[in-house]
Structures are given as C-alpha cells and as structure tokens.
C-alpha positions as CSV (number, residue, x, y, z in Angstrom):
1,X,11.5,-6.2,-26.1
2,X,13.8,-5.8,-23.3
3,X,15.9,-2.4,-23.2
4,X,18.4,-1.2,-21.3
5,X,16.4,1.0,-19.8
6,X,13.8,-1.3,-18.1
7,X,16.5,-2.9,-16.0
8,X,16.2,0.7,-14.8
9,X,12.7,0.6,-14.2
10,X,10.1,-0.5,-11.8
11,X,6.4,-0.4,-12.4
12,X,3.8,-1.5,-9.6
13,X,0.0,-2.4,-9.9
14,X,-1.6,-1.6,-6.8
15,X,-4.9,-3.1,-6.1
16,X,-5.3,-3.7,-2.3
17,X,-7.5,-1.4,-0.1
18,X,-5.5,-1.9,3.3
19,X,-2.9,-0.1,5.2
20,X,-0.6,-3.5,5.4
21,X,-1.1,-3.6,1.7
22,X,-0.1,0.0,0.6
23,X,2.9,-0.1,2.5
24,X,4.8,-3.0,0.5
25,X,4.1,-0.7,-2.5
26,X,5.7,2.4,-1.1
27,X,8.1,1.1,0.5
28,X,9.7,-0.4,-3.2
29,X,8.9,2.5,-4.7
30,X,10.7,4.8,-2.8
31,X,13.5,2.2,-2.4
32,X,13.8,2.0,-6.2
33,X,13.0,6.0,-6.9
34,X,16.1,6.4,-4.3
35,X,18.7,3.7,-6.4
36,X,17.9,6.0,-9.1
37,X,15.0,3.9,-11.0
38,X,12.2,4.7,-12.8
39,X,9.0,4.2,-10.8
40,X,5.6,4.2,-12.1
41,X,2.7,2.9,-9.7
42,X,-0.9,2.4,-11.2
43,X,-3.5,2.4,-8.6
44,X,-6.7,0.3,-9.4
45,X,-10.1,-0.9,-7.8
46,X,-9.4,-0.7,-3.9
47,X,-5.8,0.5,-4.3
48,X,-7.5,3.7,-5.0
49,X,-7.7,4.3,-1.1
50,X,-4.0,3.8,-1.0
51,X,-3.8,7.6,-2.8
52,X,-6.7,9.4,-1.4
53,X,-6.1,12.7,1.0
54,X,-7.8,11.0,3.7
55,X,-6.2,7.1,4.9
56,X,-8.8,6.7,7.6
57,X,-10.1,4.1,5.3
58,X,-6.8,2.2,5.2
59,X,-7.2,-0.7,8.0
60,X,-5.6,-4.0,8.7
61,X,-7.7,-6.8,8.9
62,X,-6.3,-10.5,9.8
63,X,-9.4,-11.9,8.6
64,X,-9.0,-14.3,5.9
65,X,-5.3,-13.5,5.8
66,X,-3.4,-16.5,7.6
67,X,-0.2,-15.6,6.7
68,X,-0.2,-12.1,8.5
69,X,1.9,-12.2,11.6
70,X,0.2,-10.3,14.9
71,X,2.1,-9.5,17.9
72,X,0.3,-6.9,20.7
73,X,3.1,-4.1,20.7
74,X,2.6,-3.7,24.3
75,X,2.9,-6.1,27.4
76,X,4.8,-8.3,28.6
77,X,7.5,-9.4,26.6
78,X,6.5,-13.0,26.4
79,X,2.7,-12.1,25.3
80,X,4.6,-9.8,22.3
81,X,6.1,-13.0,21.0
82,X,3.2,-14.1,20.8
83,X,1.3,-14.7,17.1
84,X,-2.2,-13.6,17.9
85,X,-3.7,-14.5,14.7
86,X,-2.2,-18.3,14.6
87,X,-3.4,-19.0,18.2
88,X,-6.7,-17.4,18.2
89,X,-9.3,-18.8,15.8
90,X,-10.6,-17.2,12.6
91,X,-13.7,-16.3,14.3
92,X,-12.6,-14.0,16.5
93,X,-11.7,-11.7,14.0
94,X,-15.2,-11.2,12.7
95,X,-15.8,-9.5,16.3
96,X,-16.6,-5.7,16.4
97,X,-13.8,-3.5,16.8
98,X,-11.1,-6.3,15.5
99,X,-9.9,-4.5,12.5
100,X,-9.6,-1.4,14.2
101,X,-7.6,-3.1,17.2
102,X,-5.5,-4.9,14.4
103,X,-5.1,-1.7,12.7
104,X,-4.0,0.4,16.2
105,X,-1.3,-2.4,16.7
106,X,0.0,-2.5,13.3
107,X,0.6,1.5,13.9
108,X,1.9,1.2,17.2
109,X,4.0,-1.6,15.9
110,X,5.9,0.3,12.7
111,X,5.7,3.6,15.3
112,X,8.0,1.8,17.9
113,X,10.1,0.5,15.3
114,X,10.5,4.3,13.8
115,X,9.0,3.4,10.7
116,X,7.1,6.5,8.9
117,X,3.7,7.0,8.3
118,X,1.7,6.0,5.2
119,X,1.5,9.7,4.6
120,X,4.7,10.4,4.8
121,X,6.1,7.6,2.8
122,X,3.4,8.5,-0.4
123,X,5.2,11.9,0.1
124,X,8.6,10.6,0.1
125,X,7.6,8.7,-3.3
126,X,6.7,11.9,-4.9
127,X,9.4,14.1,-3.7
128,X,11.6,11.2,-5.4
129,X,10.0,11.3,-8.6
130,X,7.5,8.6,-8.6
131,X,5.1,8.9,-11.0
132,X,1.6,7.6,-9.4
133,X,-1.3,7.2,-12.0
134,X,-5.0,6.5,-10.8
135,X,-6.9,4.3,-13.1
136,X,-9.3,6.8,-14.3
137,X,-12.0,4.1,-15.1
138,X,-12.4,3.1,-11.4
139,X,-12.3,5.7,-10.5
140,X,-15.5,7.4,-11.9
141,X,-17.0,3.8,-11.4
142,X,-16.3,4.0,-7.4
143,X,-17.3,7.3,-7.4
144,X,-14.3,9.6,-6.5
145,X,-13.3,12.7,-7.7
146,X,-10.2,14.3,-8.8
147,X,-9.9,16.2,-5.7
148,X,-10.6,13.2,-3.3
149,X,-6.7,12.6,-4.0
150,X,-3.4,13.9,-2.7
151,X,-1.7,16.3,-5.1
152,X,0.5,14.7,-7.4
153,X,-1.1,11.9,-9.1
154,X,-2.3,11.8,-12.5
155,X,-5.5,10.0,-13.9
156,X,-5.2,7.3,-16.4
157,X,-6.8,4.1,-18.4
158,X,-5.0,0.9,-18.0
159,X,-4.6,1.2,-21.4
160,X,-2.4,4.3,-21.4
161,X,-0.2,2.8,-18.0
162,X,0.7,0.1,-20.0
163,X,1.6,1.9,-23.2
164,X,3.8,4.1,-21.3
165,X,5.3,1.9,-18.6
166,X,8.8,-0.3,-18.9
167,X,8.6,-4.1,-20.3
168,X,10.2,-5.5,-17.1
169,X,9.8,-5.4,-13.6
170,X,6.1,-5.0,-13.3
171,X,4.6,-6.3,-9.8
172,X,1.3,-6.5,-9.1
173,X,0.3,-5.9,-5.9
C-alpha cells in the first residue's frame, strides 16, 4: 500500500563492490537525507565493501563495463577529452596495474572537480540520519566481522530490511 509517508522515503539496495559503484549510492542518499527524506540503505554481497573501515578494496575497473566514461585527468587538454575506454580495446584492461591506474584517475578526477571522498560522503550520510543496515547473512558468509565496519551501521537479514523499509522508491543498485 502506498502512504504518505513513502513519498517521503528512499530505500537503496547496494550490491556493487567498486568505488564508481558506492558513490551513486551515497550520493542519493545524502541528497535525499538532506530534502528531509527517509533514507535506508541495505548493503549486500560485494556492497559490503562499500561500509567497511578500510576502502582500499574499493577500485574502478573498466573491464567489462562499456558504458563507463575514462578521461586521463592530466595532460594536454585535447588527450583529456579523450574516452580512453571506447578507443582502447577491452584487452588492455586485463593488463596489470589497469584497475589501479583507472582507480588513481577516477580519484584525481572527482579531486579536481572538489568532489568529497568516499569516506567523507558515508559520513555525511550518517551525520544526516541515514540509516545503513549490513545484511547480516553475507556477511558471516564472506567472512567479516562486526568490527570490520565503520561505526554506525546496523546488521540485518533481508528479511527484516524489507519489513521495515518504505513501499516506494526502492533502487537497487
């Protein structure tokens, strides 16, 4: 049944492991916490490294993602314009050191732009109220601990996120 109240409302799924992945979740979170919604996010399977104290394991990687735009934040202007990922083939990707480089640019990229951190946008969810829950069953399957993630969250089934989250406006991510 739609209320009233989950016009007010905004409830996220997150399942991706990457960095470019964790920010599109934040980033409507915080934007809805701040218009005075009711955020709930439910982290799942890889999304569990979205919430963890540590985001060293939070990379970009192009590979197998065509869609994701690439430009070198450094150079000369016209090599910046460039897409990296739809001129260079697939294969180049698989290389050693690809993701990191794709991760260092993507950084460099949102740090030119003065764009925050990861870590300082998960805090800016929780200092607006956003209630993050960590699915409790991957959790123990992955092997994590509690204290693996940053204060604030709380540990859940899927079954209780969806008993307590709103009818409408539920992205999955």
């Amino acid at each position: 049944m739609i209320t009233e109240e989950s016009f007010g409302s905004l409830s996220v799924i997150h399942s991706k492991g990457t960095l470019d992945w964790a920010y599109p979740t934040f980033i409507l979170a915080s934007t809805a916490a701040a218009m005075d919604k009711k955020v709930e996010l439910f982290f799942t399977f890889y999304g569990l490294k979205a919430v963890l104290k540590s985001t060293d394991g939070l990379k970009v990687s192009p590979l197998g993602n065509p869609g994701m735009v690439i430009h070198s934040p450094i150079g000369p202007e016209w090599f910046k314009k460039v897409d990296l990922n739809s001129v260079l083939p697939g294969l180049v990707w698989t290389l050693p050191g690809m993701s990191m480089l794709a991760t260092w640019g993507f950084k460099k990229t949102l740090e030119l732009q003065g764009q925050v951190s990861i870590k300082e946008l998960r805090a800016l969810c929780l200092e607006l109220g956003v209630k993050m829950t960590v699915c409790q069953m991957t959790m123990e399957m992955m092997g994590y601990r509690e204290e693996d993630f940053i204060d604030g969250v709380e540990f859940a089934g899927a079954a209780t996120y969806f008993a307590n989250t709103p009818q409408v406006q539920t992205l999955y991510i």
